[in-house]
C-alpha positions as CSV (number, residue, x, y, z in Angstrom):
1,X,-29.5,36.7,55.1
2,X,-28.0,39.6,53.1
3,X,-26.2,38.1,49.9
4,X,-23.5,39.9,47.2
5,X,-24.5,38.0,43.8
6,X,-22.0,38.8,41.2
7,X,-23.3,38.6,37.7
8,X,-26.9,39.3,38.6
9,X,-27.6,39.9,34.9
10,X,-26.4,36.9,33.4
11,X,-27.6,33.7,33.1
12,X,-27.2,31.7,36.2
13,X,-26.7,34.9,37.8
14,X,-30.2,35.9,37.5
15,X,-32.1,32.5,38.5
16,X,-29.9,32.1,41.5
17,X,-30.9,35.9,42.6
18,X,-34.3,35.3,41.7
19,X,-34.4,31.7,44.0
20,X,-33.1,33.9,46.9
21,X,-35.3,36.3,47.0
22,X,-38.3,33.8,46.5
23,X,-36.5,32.1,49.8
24,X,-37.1,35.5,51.7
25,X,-33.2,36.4,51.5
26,X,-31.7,40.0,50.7
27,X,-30.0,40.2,47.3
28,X,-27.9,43.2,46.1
29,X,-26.9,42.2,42.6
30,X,-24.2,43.6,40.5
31,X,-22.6,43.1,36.7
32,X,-21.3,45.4,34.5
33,X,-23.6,44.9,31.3
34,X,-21.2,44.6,29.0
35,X,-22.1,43.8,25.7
36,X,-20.6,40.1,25.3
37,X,-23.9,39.2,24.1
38,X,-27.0,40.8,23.4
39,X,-27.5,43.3,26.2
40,X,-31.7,43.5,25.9
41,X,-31.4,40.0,26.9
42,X,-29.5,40.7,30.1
43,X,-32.3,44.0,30.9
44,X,-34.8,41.6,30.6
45,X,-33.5,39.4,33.2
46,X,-33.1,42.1,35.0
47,X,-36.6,43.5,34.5
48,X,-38.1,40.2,36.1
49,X,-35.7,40.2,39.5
50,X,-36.5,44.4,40.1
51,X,-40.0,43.2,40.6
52,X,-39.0,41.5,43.8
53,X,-38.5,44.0,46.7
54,X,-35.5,42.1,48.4
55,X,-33.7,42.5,45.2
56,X,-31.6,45.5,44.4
57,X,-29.0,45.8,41.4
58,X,-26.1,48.0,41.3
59,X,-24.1,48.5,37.7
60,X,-20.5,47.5,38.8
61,X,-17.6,46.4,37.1
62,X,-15.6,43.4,39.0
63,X,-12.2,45.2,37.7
64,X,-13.2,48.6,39.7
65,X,-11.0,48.1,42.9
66,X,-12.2,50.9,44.5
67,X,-15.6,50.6,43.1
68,X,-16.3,47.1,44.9
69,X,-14.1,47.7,48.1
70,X,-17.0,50.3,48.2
71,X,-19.7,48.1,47.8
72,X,-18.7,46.1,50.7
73,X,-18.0,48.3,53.1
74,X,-21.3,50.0,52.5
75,X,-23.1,46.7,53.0
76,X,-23.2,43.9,55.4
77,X,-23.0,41.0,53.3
78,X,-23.1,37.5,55.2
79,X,-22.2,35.2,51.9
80,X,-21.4,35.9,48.4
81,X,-22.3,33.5,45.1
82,X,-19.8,34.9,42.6
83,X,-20.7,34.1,38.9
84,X,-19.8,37.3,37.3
85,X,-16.6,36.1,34.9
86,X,-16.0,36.7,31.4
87,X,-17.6,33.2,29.4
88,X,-16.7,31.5,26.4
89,X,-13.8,29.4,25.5
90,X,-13.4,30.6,21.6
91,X,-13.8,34.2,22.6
92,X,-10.9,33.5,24.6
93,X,-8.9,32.9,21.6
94,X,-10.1,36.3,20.1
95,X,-9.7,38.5,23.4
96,X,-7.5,37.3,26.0
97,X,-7.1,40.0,27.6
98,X,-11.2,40.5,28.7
99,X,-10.4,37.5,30.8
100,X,-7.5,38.8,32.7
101,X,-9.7,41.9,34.0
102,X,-12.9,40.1,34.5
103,X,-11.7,36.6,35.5
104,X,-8.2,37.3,37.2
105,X,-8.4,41.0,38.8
106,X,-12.3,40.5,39.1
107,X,-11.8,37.2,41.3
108,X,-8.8,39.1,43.2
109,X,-11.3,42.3,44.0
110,X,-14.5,40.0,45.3
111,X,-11.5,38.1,47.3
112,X,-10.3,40.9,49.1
113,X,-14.1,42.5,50.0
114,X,-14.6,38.7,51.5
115,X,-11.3,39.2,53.2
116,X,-11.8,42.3,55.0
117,X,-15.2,41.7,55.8
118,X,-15.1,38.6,57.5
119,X,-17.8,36.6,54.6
120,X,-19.2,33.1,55.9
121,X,-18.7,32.2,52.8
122,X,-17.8,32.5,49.3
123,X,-19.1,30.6,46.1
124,X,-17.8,30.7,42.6
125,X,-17.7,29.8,39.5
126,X,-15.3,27.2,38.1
127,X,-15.7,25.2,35.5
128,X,-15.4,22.1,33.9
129,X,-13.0,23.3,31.3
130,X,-10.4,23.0,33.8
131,X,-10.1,19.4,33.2
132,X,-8.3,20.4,29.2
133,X,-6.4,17.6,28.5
134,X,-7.7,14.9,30.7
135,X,-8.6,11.4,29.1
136,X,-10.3,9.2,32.2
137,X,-13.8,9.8,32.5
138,X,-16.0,10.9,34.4
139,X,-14.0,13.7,35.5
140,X,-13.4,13.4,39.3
141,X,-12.1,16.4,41.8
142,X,-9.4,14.0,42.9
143,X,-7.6,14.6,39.2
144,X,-5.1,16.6,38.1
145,X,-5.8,20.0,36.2
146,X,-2.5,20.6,35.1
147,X,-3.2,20.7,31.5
148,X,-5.8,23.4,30.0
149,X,-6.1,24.2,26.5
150,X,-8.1,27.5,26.5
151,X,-7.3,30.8,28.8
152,X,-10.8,30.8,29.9
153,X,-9.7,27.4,31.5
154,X,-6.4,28.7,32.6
155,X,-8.2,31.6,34.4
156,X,-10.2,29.6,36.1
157,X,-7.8,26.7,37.6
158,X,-6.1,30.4,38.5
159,X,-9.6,31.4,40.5
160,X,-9.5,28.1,42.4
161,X,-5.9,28.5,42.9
162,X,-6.9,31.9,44.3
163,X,-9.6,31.0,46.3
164,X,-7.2,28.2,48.5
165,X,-4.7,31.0,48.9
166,X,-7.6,33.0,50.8
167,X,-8.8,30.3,52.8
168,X,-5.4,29.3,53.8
169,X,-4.1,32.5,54.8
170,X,-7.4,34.3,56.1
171,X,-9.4,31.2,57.1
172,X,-11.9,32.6,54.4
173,X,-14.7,29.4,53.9
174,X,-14.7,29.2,49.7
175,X,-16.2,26.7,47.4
176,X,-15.8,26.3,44.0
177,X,-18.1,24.9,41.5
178,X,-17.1,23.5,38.3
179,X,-20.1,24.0,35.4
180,X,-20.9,21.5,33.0
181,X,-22.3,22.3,30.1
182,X,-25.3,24.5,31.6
183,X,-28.8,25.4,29.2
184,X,-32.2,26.1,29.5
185,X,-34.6,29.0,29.4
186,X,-33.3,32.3,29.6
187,X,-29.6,30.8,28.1
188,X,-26.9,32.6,26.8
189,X,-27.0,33.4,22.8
190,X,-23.2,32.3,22.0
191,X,-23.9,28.6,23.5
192,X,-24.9,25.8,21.3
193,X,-28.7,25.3,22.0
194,X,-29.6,29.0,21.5
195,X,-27.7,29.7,18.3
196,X,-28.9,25.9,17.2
197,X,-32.5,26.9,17.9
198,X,-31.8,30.4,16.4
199,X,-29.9,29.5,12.6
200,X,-33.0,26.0,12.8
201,X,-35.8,28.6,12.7
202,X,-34.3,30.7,10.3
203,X,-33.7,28.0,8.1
204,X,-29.7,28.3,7.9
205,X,-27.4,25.6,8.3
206,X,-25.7,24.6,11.7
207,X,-21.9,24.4,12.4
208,X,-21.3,20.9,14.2
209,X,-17.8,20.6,15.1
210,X,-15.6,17.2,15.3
211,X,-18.4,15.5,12.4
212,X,-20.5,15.1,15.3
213,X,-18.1,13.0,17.5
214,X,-18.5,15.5,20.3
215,X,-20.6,14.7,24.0
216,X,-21.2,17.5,26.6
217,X,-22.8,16.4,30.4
218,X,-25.3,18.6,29.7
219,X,-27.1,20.3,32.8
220,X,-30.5,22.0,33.2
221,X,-30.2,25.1,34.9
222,X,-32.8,24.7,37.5
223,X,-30.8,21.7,38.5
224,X,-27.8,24.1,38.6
225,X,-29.2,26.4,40.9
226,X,-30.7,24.0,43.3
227,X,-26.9,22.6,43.5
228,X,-26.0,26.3,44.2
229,X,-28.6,26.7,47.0
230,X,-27.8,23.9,48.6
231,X,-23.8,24.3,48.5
232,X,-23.9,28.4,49.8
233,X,-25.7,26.6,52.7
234,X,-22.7,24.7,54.1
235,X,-19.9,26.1,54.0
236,X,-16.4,23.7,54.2
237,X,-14.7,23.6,57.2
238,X,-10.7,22.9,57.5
239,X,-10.1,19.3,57.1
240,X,-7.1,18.8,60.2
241,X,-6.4,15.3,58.6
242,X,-5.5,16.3,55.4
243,X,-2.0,16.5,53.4
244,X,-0.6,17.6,50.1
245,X,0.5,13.9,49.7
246,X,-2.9,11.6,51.0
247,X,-5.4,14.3,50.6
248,X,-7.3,15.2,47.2
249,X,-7.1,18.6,44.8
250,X,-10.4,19.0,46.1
251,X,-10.4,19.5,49.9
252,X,-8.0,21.3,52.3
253,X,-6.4,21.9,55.4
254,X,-8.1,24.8,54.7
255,X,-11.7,25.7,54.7
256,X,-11.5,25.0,51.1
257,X,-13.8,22.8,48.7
258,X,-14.4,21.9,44.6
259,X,-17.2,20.3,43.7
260,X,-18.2,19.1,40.0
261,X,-21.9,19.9,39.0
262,X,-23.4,18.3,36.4
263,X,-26.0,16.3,34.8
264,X,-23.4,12.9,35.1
265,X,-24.9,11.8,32.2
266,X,-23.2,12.8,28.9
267,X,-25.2,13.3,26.0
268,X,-23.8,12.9,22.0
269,X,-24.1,16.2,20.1
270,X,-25.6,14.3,16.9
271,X,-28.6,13.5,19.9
272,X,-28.7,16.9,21.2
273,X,-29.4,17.6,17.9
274,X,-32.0,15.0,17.4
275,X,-33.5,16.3,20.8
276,X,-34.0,19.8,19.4
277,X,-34.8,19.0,16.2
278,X,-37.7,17.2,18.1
279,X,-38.6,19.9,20.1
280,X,-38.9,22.4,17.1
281,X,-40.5,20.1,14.8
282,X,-37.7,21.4,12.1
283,X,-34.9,19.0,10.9
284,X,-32.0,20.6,11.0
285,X,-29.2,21.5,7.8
286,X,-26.0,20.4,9.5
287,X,-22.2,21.7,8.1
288,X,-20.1,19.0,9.4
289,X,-16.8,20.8,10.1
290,X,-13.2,20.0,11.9
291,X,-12.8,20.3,15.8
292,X,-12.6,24.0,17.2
293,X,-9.2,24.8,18.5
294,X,-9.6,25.0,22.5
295,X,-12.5,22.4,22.8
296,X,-12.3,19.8,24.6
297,X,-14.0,16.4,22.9
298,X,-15.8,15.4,25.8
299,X,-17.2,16.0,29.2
300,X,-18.9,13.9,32.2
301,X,-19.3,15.2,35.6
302,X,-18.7,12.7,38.8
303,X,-21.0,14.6,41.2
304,X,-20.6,11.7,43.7
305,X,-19.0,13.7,46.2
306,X,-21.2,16.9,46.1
307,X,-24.0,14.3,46.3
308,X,-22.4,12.8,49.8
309,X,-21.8,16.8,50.9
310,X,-25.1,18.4,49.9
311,X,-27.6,15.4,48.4
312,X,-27.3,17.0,45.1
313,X,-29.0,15.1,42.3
314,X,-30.4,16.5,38.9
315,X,-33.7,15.6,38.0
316,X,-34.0,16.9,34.1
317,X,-33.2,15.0,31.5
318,X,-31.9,16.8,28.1
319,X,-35.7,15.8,26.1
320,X,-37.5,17.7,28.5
321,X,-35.0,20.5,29.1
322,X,-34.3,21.4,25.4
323,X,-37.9,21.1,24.9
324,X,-38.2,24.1,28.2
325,X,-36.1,26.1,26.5
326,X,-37.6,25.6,22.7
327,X,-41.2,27.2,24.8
328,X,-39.1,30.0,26.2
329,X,-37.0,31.0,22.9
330,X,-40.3,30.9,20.7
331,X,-42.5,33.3,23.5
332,X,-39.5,35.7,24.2
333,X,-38.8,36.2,20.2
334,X,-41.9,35.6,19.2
335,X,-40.9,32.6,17.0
């Protein structure tokens, strides 16, 4: 098959390109390279897919209308995994507007390519910030996501919002998949295990919000992808049975679906911590410090329906994952 991968450069971007190609599929993979983060460690993601011949990048912005209503009309996409958004919930707080032209008109332009060109299906990225406010754990699709306390949240209850609009109106088969907590090898610098591992080795002392009493469902990103592969590969049907008043937030009349996808097992910071700390060999200075406005305190992933829809189940457990990404972060910078 011919897939659009939005935010080829980026972290899952790049490992769910590089899985499709290794599964003899046809990738044409766009992002716009911004600098967000370090942009040598996007290039050398990208240096690794361009050595696969069924892989071929374009540099595209998601806000250029014109510029992606190009892109599909000069190639036959079948499916599209969009993950191209603007990340982060604190830079959310320091430039709001970023995430209305990457996350809002970006998700409107990939919508309306998928619309006029008649995609089998189309997977994005949610996330698990969506839940905000929400006190009953695990988090479960069937709950309300009425309450978010960042814009990066807001922007993505607005994608999903988005996305049912589509497949309502243009029978347009979308899923959307809400991240927890996502690390490993190849991981973006302004999430906590790379600047951890980064301010550790350098001998500087690490920020831990809350005094500690934080836990993330962390989730390797190998299990990520696999949950990817498998979801692009079904895409929902309408459900005829369903109603606004018996049915969940997470299915449809519509060809419409959510799925959480996570570890399901939550993890305290002070033993992601420990877990590094192991991994490095280097005990780590900590500057215990009030919680950051726009975090949430905690996060845990029900993934019991994706499991029913797709057999998803993560295998890697945050020791041997942290320790992955400790190998990676010392060969890459030479550590």
């Amino acid at each position: 098959m011919k897939y659009l991968v939005t935010g080829a450069a980026g972290f899952i971007g790049a490992k769910v390109s590089e899985r499709l190609c290794l599964l003899g599929h046809e990738v044409i993979g766009i992002d716009n390279l911004n600098d967000y983060y370090d942009v040598n460690l996007k290039l050398a993601r990208l240096d690794l897919l361009q050595t696969l011949d069924n892989f071929h990048f374009i540099k595209l912005d998601l806000a250029d209308r014109e510029g992606i209503a190009a892109l599909f009309a000069r190639h036959a996409f079948q499916r599209v995994i969009h993950l191209a958004a603007q990340a982060g919930v604190r830079y959310s707080l320091d430039n709001p507007l970023a995430y209305a032209d990457s996350n809002l008109i970006g998700h409107l332009t990939i919508l309306e390519g998928c619309r006029h060109h008649k995609i089998e299906h189309l997977v994005y990225a949610s996330s698990s910030s969506v839940y905000g406010l929400n006190q009953k754990m695990p988090f479960s699709t069937e709950d309300s996501i009425d309450h978010p306390i960042s814009l990066y949240a807001a922007t993505k209850k607005a994608n999903e919002l988005m996305s049912h609009t589509y497949s309502h109106l243009y029978q347009l088969p979308t899923t959307g998949l809400r991240f927890f907590t996502v690390y490993g090898p190849w991981g973006r610098p302004d999430m906590a295990l790379f600047k951890f591992t980064k301010a550790i080795l350098a001998g500087e002392v690490i920020d831990v919000y809350n005094h500690g009493d934080l836990s993330r469902d962390f989730t390797y990103i190998d299990d990520i992808v696999e949950g990817i592969i498998r979801v692009q590969a079904k895409p929902p049907s309408p459900n005829t049975d369903w109603t606004v008043d018996a049915g969940t937030p997470a299915t449809s009349s519509a060809p419409y679906r959510v799925f959480n996808i996570g570890n399901g097992s939550p993890v305290q910071l002070l033993d992601f911590i420990t877990a590094l700390e192991d991994a490095l060999g280097i005990k780590a200075n900590k500057n215990f410090l009030p919680m950051q406005p726009g975090d949430v305190h905690s996060t845990w992933a029900d993934t019991s329906d994706l499991f029913d829809a797709v057999g998803y189940k993560p295998l890697v457990d945050i020791n041997t994952g942290v320790a992955q990404f400790v190998n990676w972060y010392r060969q890459f910078y030479n550590k």
